[in-house]
C-alpha positions as CSV (number, residue, x, y, z in Angstrom):
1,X,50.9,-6.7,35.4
2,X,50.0,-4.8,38.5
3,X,46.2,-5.7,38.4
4,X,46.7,-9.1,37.2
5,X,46.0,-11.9,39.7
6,X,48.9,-14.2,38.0
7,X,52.5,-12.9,36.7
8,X,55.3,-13.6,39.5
9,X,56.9,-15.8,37.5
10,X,56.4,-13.8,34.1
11,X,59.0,-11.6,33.1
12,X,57.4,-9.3,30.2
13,X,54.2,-8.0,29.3
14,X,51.6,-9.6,27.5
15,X,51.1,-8.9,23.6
16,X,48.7,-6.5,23.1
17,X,46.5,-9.0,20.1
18,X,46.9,-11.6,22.9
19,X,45.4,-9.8,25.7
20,X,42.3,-9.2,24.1
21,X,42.0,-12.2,22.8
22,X,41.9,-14.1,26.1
23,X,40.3,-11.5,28.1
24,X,36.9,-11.3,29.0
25,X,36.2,-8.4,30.5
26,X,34.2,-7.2,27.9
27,X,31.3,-9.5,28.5
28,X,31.6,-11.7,31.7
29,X,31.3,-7.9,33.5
30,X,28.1,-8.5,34.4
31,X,29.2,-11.6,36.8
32,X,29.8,-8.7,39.3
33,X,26.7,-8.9,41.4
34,X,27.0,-12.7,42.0
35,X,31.2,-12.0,42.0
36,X,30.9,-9.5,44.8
37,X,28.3,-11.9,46.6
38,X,30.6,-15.2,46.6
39,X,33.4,-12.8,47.9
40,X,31.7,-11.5,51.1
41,X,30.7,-14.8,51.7
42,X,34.4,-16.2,51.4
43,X,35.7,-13.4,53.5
44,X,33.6,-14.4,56.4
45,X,34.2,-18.3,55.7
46,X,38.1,-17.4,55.8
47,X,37.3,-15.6,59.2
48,X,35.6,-18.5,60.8
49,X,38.6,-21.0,59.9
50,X,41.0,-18.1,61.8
51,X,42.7,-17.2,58.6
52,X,42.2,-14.1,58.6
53,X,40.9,-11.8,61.7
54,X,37.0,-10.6,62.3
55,X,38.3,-7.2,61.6
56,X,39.8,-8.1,58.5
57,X,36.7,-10.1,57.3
58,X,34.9,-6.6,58.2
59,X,37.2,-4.4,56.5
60,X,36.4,-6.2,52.9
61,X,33.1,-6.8,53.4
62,X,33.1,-3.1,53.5
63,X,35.3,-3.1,50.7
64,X,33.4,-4.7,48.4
65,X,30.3,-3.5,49.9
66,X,31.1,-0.2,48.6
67,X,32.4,-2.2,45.0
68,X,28.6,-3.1,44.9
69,X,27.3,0.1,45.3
70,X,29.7,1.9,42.8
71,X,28.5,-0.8,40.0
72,X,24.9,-0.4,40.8
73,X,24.7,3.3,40.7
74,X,26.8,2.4,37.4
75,X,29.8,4.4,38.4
76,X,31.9,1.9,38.8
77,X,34.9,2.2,36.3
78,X,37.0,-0.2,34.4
79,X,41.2,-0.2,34.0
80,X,43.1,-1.5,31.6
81,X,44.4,-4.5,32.9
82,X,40.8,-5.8,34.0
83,X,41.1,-8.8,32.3
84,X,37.9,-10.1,33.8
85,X,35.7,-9.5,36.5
86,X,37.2,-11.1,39.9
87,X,40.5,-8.8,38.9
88,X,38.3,-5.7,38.4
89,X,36.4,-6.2,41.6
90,X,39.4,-7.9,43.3
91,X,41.9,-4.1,41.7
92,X,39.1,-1.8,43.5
93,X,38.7,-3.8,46.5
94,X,42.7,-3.5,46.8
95,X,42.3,0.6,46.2
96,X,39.8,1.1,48.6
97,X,40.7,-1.2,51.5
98,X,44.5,-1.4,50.9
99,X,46.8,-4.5,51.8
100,X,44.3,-6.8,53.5
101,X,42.1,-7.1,49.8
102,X,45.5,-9.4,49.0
103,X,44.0,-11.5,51.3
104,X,40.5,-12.0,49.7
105,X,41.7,-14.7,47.0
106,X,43.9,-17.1,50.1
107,X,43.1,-20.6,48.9
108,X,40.8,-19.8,46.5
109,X,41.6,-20.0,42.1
110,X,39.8,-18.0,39.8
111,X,38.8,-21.8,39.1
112,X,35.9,-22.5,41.7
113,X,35.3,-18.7,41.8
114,X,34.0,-18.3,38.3
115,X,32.4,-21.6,38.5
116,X,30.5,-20.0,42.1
117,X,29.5,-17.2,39.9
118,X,28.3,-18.8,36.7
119,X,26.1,-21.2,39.2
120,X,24.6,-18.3,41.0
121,X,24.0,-16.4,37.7
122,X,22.1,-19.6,36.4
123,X,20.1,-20.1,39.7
124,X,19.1,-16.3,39.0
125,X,18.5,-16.8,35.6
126,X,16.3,-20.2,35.7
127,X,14.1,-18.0,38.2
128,X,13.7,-15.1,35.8
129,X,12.7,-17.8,32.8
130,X,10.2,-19.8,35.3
131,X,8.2,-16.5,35.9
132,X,8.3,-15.5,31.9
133,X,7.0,-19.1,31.3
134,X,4.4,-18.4,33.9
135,X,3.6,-15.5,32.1
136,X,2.9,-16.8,28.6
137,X,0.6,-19.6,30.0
138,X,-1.2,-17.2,31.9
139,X,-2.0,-15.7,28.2
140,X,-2.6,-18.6,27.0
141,X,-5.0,-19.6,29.7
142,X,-6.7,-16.3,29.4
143,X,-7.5,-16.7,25.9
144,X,-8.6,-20.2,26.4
145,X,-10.9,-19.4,28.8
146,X,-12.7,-16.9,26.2
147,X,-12.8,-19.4,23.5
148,X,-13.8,-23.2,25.4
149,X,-16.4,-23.5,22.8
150,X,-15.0,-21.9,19.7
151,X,-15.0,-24.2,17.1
152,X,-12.1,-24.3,15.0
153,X,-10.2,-27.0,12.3
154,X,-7.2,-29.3,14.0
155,X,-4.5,-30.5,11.4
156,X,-1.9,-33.0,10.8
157,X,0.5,-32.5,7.9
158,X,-1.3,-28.9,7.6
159,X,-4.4,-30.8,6.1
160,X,-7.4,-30.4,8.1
161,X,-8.1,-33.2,10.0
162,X,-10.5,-33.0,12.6
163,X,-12.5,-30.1,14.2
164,X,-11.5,-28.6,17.8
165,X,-11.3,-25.7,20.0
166,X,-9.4,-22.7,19.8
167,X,-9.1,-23.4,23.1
168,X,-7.8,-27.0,23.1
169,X,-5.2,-25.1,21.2
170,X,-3.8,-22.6,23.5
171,X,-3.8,-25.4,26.1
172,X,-1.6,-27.4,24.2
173,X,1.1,-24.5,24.1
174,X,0.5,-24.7,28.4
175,X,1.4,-28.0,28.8
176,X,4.8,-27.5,26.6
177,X,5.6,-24.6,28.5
178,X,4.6,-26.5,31.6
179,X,7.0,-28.9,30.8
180,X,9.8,-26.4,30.0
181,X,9.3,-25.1,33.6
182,X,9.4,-28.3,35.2
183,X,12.6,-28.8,33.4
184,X,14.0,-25.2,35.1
185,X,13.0,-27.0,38.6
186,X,14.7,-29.7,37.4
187,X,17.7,-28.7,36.4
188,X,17.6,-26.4,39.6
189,X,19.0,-29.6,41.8
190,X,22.1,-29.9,39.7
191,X,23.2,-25.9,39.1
192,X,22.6,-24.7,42.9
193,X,25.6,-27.0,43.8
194,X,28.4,-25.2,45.4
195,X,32.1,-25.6,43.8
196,X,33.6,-22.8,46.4
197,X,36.6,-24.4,48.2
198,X,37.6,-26.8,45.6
199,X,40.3,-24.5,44.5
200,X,42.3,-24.4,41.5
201,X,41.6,-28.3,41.6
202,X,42.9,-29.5,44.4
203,X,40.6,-28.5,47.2
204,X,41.4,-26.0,49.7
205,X,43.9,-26.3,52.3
206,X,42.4,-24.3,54.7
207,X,39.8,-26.5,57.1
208,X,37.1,-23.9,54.9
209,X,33.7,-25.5,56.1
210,X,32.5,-25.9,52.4
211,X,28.8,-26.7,53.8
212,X,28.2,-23.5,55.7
213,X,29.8,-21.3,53.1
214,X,27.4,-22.9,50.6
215,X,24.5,-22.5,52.8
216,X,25.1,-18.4,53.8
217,X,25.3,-18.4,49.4
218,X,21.8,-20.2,49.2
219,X,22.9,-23.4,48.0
220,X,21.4,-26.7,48.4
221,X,25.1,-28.5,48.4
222,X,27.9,-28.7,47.8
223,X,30.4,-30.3,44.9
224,X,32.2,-34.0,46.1
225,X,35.1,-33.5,44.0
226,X,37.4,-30.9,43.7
227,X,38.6,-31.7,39.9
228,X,35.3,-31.9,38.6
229,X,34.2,-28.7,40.7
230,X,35.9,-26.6,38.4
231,X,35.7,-28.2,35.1
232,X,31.8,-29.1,35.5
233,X,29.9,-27.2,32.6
234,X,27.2,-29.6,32.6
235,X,24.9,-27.5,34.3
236,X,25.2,-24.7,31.4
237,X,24.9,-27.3,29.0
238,X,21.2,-28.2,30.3
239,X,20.6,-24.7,30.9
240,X,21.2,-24.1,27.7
241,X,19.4,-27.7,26.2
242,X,16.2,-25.6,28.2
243,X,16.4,-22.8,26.3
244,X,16.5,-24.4,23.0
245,X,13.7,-26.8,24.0
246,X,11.6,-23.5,24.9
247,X,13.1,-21.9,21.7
248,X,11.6,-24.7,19.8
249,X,7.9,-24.6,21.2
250,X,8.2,-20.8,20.7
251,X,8.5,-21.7,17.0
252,X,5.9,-24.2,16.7
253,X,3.6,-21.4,18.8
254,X,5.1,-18.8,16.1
255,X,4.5,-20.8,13.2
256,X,0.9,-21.6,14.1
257,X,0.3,-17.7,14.9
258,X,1.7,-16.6,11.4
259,X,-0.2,-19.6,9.4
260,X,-3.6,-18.5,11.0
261,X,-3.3,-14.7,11.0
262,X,-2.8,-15.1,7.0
263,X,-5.4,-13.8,5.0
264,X,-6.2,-17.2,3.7
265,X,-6.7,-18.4,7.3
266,X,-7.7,-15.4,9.5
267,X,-7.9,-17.3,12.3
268,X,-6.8,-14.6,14.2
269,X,-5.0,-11.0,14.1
270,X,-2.0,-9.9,15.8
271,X,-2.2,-6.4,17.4
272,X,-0.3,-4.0,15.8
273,X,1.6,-3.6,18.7
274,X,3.2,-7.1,18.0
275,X,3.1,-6.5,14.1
276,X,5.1,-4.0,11.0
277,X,4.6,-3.0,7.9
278,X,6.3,-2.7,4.4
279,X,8.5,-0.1,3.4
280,X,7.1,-0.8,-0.3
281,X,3.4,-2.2,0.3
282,X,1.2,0.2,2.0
283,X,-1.6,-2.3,3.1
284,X,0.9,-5.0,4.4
285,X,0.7,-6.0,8.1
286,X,3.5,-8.6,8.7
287,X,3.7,-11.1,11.7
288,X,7.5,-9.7,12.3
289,X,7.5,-10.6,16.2
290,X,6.5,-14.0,15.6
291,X,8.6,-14.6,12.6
292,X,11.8,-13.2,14.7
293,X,10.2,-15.8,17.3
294,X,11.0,-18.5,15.1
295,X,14.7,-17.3,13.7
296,X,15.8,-16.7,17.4
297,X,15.1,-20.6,17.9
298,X,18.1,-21.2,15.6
299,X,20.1,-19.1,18.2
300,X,19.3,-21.2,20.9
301,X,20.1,-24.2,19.3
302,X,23.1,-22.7,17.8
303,X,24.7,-21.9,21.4
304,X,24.2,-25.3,23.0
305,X,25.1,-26.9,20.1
306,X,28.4,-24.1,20.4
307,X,29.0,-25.3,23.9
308,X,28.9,-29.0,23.5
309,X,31.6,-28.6,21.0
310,X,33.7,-27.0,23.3
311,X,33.9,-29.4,25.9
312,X,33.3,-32.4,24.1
313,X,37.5,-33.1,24.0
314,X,38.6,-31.3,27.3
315,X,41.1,-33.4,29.5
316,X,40.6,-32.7,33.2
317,X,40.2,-30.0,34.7
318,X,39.9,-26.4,33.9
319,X,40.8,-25.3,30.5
320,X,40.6,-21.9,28.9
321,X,38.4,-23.2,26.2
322,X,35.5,-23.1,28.9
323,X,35.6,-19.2,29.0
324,X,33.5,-19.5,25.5
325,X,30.6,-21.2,27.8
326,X,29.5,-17.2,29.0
327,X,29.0,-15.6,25.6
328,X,26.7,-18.3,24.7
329,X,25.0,-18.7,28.2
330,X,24.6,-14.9,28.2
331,X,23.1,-14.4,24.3
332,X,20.6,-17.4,24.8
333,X,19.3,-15.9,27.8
334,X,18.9,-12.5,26.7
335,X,17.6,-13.8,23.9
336,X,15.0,-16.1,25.4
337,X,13.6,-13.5,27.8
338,X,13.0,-11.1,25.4
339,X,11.4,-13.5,23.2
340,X,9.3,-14.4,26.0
341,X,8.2,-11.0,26.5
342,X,7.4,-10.5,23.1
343,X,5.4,-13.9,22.8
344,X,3.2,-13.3,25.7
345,X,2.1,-9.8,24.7
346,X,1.3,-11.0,21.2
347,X,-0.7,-13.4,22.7
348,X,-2.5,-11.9,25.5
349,X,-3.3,-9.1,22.6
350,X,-4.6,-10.9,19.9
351,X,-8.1,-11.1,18.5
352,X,-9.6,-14.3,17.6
353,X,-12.2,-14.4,14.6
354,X,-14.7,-17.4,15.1
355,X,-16.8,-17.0,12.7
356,X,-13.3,-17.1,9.9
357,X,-12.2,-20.8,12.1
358,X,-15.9,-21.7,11.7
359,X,-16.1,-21.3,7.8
360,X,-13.1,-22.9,7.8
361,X,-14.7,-26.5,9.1
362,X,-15.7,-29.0,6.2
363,X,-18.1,-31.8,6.5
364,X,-15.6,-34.3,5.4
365,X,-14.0,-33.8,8.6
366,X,-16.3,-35.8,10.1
367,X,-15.6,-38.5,8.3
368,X,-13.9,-40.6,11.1
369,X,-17.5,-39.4,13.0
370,X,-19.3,-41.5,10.7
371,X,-16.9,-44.7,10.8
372,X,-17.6,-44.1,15.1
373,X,-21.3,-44.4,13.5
374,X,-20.9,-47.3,11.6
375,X,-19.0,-48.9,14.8
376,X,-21.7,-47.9,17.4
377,X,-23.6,-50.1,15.0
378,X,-21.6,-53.2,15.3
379,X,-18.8,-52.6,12.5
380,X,-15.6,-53.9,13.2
381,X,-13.2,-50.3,13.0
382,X,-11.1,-51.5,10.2
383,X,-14.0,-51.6,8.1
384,X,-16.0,-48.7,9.5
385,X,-12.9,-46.9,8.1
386,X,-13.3,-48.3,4.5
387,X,-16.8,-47.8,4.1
388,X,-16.6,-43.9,5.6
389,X,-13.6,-43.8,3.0
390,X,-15.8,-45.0,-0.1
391,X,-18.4,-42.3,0.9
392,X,-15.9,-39.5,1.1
393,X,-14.9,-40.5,-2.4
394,X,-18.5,-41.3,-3.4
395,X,-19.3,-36.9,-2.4
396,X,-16.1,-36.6,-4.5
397,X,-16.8,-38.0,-7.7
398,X,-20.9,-36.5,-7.4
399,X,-19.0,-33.6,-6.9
400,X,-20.9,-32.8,-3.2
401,X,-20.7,-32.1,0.0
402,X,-20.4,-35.5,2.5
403,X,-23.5,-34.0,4.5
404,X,-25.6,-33.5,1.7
405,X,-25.3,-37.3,0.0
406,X,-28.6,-38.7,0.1
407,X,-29.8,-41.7,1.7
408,X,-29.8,-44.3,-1.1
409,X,-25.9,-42.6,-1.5
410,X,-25.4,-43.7,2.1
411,X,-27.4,-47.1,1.6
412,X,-25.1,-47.8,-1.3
413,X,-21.9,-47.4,0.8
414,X,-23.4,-49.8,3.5
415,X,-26.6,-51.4,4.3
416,X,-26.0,-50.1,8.1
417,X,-26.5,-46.7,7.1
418,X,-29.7,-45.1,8.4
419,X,-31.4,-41.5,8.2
420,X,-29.8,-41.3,11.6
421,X,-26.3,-40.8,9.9
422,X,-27.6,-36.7,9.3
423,X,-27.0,-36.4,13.4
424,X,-23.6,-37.1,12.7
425,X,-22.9,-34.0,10.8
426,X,-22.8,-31.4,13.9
427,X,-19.2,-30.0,14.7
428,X,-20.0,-29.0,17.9
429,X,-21.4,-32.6,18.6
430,X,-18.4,-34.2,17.0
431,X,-16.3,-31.9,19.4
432,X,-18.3,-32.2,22.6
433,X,-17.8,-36.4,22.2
434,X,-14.8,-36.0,22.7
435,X,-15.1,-35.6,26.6
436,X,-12.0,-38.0,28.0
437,X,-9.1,-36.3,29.7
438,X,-7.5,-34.5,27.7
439,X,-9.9,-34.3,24.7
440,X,-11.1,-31.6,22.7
441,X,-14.7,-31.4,23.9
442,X,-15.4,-28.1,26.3
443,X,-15.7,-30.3,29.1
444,X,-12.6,-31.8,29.3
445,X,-10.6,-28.4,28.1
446,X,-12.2,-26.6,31.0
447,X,-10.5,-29.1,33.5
448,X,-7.4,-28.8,31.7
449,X,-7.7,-24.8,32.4
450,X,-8.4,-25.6,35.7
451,X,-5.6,-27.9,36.4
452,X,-3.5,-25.7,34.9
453,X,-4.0,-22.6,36.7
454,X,-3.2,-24.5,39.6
455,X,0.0,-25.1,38.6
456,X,0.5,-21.5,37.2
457,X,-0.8,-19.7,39.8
């Protein structure tokens, strides 16, 4: 048990099942950057409260200094016995300085040290997701800029409903993504909390100033008690709660991308880039990176759903249940930032057909135009709504188009019907009436672009 950081009082060796079983080596490995940072910072701290000497603070600064350089030039090599990070880094540390790396760990438990690490990973991570966010509305933005005025159906319940923009619909991904990264900033004020000096649970006996350790680390605070310190996962939990909530307007973004790129909609087509073919079929081109866009939502969802469960019945304080919070943290953001990646190059890359969205518009989506007609004229809503209803069934049963019903058709419907009701039949009218905040019409989706880049950058 000679790299261990516990065993005085044990008397054998673990069994061999059981050891890899609990240890986590294998994936919480690539704590070590944020490891090695939180240690240099509590050698100093232990300096300042005279517990150990300058020189000594020096000496494994040094230390791990040179631990950080061996890992980054990826020569760095594990032992068995390595049963998680802090004892690799802590086992070389102890090689290369000697005697005084015993020192590094005085007061502090593995405890408040992984939970130092996992926040610093997170605050890391949340950055690296709020730039990738960035990124797909940029695409987004782009393409709506190209497209203010391409006219294209909206649905509800995948019937057509009324017509729009293809770019009212990129713009509507923006503002979910917008919200996503105003949940990261959010959730920022609650991971880049320090738990370093709350010990195994207890606190630290050491008169460690807490503050100015968390402030040389980069945090905004620190943790106001020590038991919850080191059995707070809450943070993961939201972090994770984000990436399901991207995960989830990545699907509906997905799902709208392999609808219209079908060749019954050909909305749009997805570069081949972002696209495969079938081992069978030689003229198939399939959607595959938005498709995998979708499944990896049931990933995300699956994690913090994973997570929840594991610390839904935990008594205070630490518990070795929590050590299945990494493998989750770690898959859903790996598997979020490639996602993201993917999503915004099949985005930026993608050609839109307007003349195919244009064919696919249908006079009888105007209907609720000519019930705004019928209430221009004085018509109380409710029954504008009826009588544009019994003309849409009236150019059902003639078997016609609702543009093309004649005058007397319209006169029969209502007497407030005029010739004036052909004006109504103009999509890009329709569209352009639609000018509040918000609202579909060119107009208002150019100050949504606007607003939006602002925030983007």
């Amino acid at each position: 048990m000679a790299n261990k950081l516990w065993g005085g009082r044990f008397s054998g060796e673990v069994d061999a099942r059981m050891r890899q079983f609990q240890d986590s080596i294998s994936f919480d490995v690539r704590l070590w950057e944020v490891d090695i940072a939180g240690s240099k910072a509590y050698a100093q701290a232990l300096a300042h409260s005279g517990i150990i000497t300058q020189k000594e603070s020096a000496q494994l600064i040094d230390g791990l200094e040179q631990v950080f350089d061996e890992f980054a030039a990826g020569k760095f090599e594990l032992r068995e016995g390595d049963e998680d990070i802090h004892t690799a880094v802590e086992r070389r540390l102890k090689e290369i300085v000697g005697d005084v790396g015993g020192k590094l760990h005085t007061g502090r438990s593995r405890n408040d040290q992984v939970a130092t690490d996992n926040r610093l990973f997170c605050r890391a991570a949340s950055a690296r997701l709020h730039a990738q966010l960035a990124a797909l509305q940029t695409a987004l933005i782009a393409q709506a800029e190209a497209h203010t005025e391409t006219l294209m159906p909206a649905y509800t319940h995948l019937q057509r409903a009324q017509p729009s923009t293809f770019a009212h619909w990129c713009m509507a991904y923006v503002w979910q993504l917008q919200r996503d990264r105003e949940r990261l900033d959010d959730a920022l004020s609650r991971i880049n909390i320090s738990p370093l000096g709350a010990g195994a649970l207890a606190g630290n006996p050491f008169k460690l100033d807490r503050a100015a350790l968390a402030r040389e680390l980069g945090f905004d605070g620190i943790t106001q008690n020590s038991l919850d310190a080191v059995s707070d996962r809450d943070y993961i939990i939201e972090l994770l709660f984000i990436c399901a909530m991207i995960g989830v307007h990545l699907s509906r973004l997905a799902e709208d991308m392999v609808i219209y790129s079908t060749t019954e909609f050909g909305f749009i087509t997805l570069a081949d880039a972002y696209s495969t073919g079938s081992s069978l079929m030689p003229q198939k081109k399939n959607p595959d990176s938005m498709e995998l866009t979708k499944g990896k939502s049931g990933r995300l969802i699956g994690n913090l759903v994973a997570v929840l469960t594991v610390m839904k019945g935990l008594p205070m304080t630490y518990n070795k249940d929590m050590q299945e919070d990494k493998q989750a943290l770690f898959d859903s953001l790996d598997t979020l930032e490639l996602t993201l990646d993917v999503a915004a190059g099949a985005v930026a890359t993608l050609k839109v057909n307007p003349h195919r969205m244009l064919s696919a518009l249908d006079p009888a989506m105007l209907a609720t135009d000519v019930a705004e007609y019928l209430v221009r004229k004085g018509v109380p809503f409710r029954d504008a709504h009826h009588l544009a209803g019994h003309a849409v069934a009236l150019s059902e049963r003639k078997g016609t188009r609702l543009d093309l019903l004649t005058l007397e058709d319209w006169r029969s419907v209502s007497e407030h019907f005029g010739a004036d009701i052909a004006k109504v039949f103009d999509y890009a009218r329709s569209v352009a009436s639609r000018d509040v905040v918000g609202g579909t019409a060119p107009k208002s989706v150019r100050a949504q672009i606007k607003a939006a880049r602002k925030l983007v950058g």
